[in-house]
MIDOBA-343352 format. One record per residue (C-alpha): x, y, z. Coordinates in steps of 0.5 Angstrom, whole numbers, padded with zeros to 4 digits, always signed. Layout:
// MIDOBA-343352
XYZ/...
END
This chain:
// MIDOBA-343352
-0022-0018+0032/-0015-0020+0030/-0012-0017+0023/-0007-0019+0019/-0004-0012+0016/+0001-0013+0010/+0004-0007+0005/+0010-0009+0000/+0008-0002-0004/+0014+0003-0003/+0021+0000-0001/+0018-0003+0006/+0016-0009+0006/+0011-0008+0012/+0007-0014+0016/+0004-0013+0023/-0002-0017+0027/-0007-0011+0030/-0013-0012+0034/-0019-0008+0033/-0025-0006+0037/-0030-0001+0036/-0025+0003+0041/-0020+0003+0037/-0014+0000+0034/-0008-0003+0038/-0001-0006+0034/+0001-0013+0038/+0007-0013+0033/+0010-0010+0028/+0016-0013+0022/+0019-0008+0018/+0025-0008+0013/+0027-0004+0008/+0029-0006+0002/+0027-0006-0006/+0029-0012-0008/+0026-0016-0001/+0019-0018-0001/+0019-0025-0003/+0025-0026+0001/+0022-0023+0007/+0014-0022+0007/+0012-0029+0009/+0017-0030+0014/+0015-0023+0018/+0008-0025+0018/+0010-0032+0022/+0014-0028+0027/+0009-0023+0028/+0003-0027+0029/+0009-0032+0034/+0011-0025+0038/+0004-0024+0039/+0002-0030+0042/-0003-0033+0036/-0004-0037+0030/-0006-0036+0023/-0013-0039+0026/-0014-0033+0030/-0014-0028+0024/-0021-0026+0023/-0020-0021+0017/-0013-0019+0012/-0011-0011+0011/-0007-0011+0004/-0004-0005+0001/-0006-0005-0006/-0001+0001-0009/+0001+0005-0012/+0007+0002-0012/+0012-0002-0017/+0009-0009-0021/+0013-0014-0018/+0013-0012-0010/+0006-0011-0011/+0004-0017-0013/+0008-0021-0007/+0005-0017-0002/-0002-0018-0006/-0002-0025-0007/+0001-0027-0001/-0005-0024+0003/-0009-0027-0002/-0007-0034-0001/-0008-0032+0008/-0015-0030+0006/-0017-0036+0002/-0013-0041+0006/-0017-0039+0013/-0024-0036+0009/-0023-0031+0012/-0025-0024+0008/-0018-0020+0005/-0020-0012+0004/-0015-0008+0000/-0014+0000+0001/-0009+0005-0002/-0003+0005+0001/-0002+0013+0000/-0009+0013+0004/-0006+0009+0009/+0000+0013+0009/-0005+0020+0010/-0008+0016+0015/-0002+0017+0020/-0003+0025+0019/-0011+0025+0019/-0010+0032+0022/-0006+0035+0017/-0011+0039+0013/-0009+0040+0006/-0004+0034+0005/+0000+0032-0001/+0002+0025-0002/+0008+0022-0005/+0013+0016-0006/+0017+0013-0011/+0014+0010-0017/+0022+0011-0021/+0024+0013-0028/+0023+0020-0024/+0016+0020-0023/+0012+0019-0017/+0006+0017-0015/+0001+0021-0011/-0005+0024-0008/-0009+0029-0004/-0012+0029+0002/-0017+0035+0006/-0019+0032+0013/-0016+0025+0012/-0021+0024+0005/-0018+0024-0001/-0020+0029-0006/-0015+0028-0012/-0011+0021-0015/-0009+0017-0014/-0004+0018-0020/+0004+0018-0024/+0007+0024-0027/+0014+0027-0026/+0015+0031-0020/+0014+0037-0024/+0007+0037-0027/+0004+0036-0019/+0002+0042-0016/+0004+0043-0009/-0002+0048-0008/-0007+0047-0004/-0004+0043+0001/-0001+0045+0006/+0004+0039+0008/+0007+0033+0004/+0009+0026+0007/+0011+0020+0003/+0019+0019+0001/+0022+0025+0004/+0027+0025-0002/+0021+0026-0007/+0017+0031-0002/+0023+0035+0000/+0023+0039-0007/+0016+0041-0006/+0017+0046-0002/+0013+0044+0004/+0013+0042+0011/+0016+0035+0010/+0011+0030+0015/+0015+0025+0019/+0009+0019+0015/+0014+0016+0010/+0011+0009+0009/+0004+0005+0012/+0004+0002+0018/-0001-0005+0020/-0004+0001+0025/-0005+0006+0019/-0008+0001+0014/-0012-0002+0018/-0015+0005+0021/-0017+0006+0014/-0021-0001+0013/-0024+0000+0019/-0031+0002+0018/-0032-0004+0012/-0029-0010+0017/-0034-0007+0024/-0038-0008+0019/-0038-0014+0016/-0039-0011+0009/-0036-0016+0003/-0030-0013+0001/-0028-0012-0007/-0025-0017-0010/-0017-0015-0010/-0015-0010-0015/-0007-0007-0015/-0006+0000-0017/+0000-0001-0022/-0003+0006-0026/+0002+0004-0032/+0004-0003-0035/+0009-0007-0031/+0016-0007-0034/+0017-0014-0036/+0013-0015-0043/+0010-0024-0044/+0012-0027-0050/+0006-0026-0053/+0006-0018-0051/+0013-0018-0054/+0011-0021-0061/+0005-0017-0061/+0010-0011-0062/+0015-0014-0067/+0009-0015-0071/+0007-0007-0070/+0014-0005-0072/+0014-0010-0077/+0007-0007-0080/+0010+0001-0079/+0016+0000-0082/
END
């Protein structure tokens, strides 16, 4: 089965074209560029490289992988609707997983591992895994309010693993082969995804018009 696998979560903006068998999972290609404030600019066009390196067309795509976050509300949300609009436009199903899974994905034989990325105004985004399986998060605080313990090792962005005072895992960021893996089981098994639902954990920054009157009025009753 081909996959397209797309990740705007962390300040990677990820797209790749993954085979899947019941063997196993293969890359047949990869577009990576790291920058926070690129994912509409660069999404789209790193899935129609991809899919010209490996030799397909958008036709060939039996399914789609989409990171749904943890991550910051604009970046998300290219990543999400871009899939979104692949999956409709081919009728083909879109599955979303958790891009911290993902991440601990690609160090499934870390045993006890904690997980994190940037989620800005000094917090982070985070989650524990034991054995690959996550048993705590995903959710935000500030660094000081995680606790390292259990884990035995930390992955994610390394300027907010480092303080933790573990073994900082080379795993970064999601890969296409890493978010497939996790959705794995549910596209072999031609199971119905869950409708796409992003992992903001707090509500974005930039506030509608209705929202911004909404609490001028509250102010005004308060004051």
């Amino acid at each position: 089965m081909l996959v397209l696998a797309l990740d705007t979560a962390t300040p990677a903006v990820t797209a790749g074209v993954v085979q899947l068998s019941p063997d196993g999972v293969r890359t047949e290609a990869v577009r990576v560029t790291v920058n926070a404030r690129a994912h509409a600019e660069v999404l789209t066009p790193h899935i129609l490289e991809c899919l010209a390196e490996s030799g397909h067309t958008p036709a060939d795509l039996d399914a789609v992988v989409v990171g749904t976050g943890p991550g910051p509300f604009t970046g998300l949300r290219v990543g999400m609707a871009t899939g979104a609009a692949f999956a409709d436009a081919l009728s083909i199903p879109a599955y979303g997983v958790c891009s911290l899974d993902a991440i601990a994905a690609r160090e499934s034989g870390a045993g006890e591992l904690l997980v994190v990325t940037d989620a800005r105004r000094r917090e982070v985004y985070w989650a524990r895994y034991r054995e690959g399986r996550r048993v705590e998060g995903p959710s935000v605080d500030r660094p000081a309010d995680v606790v390292a313990a259990p884990s035995t090792a930390v992955a994610g962005s390394r300027a907010h693993a480092e303080p933790f005072a573990l073994p900082v895992l080379p795993a970064d960021v999601p890969t296409p082969e890493s978010l497939v893996t996790v959705a794995a089981a549910d596209i072999l098994a031609g199971r119905e995804p869950e409708p796409l639902e992003p992992l903001y954990l707090r509500r974005p920054d930039a506030a509608t018009l209705a929202e911004r009157e909404a609490a001028k009025l509250a102010a005004a009753r308060t004051s």
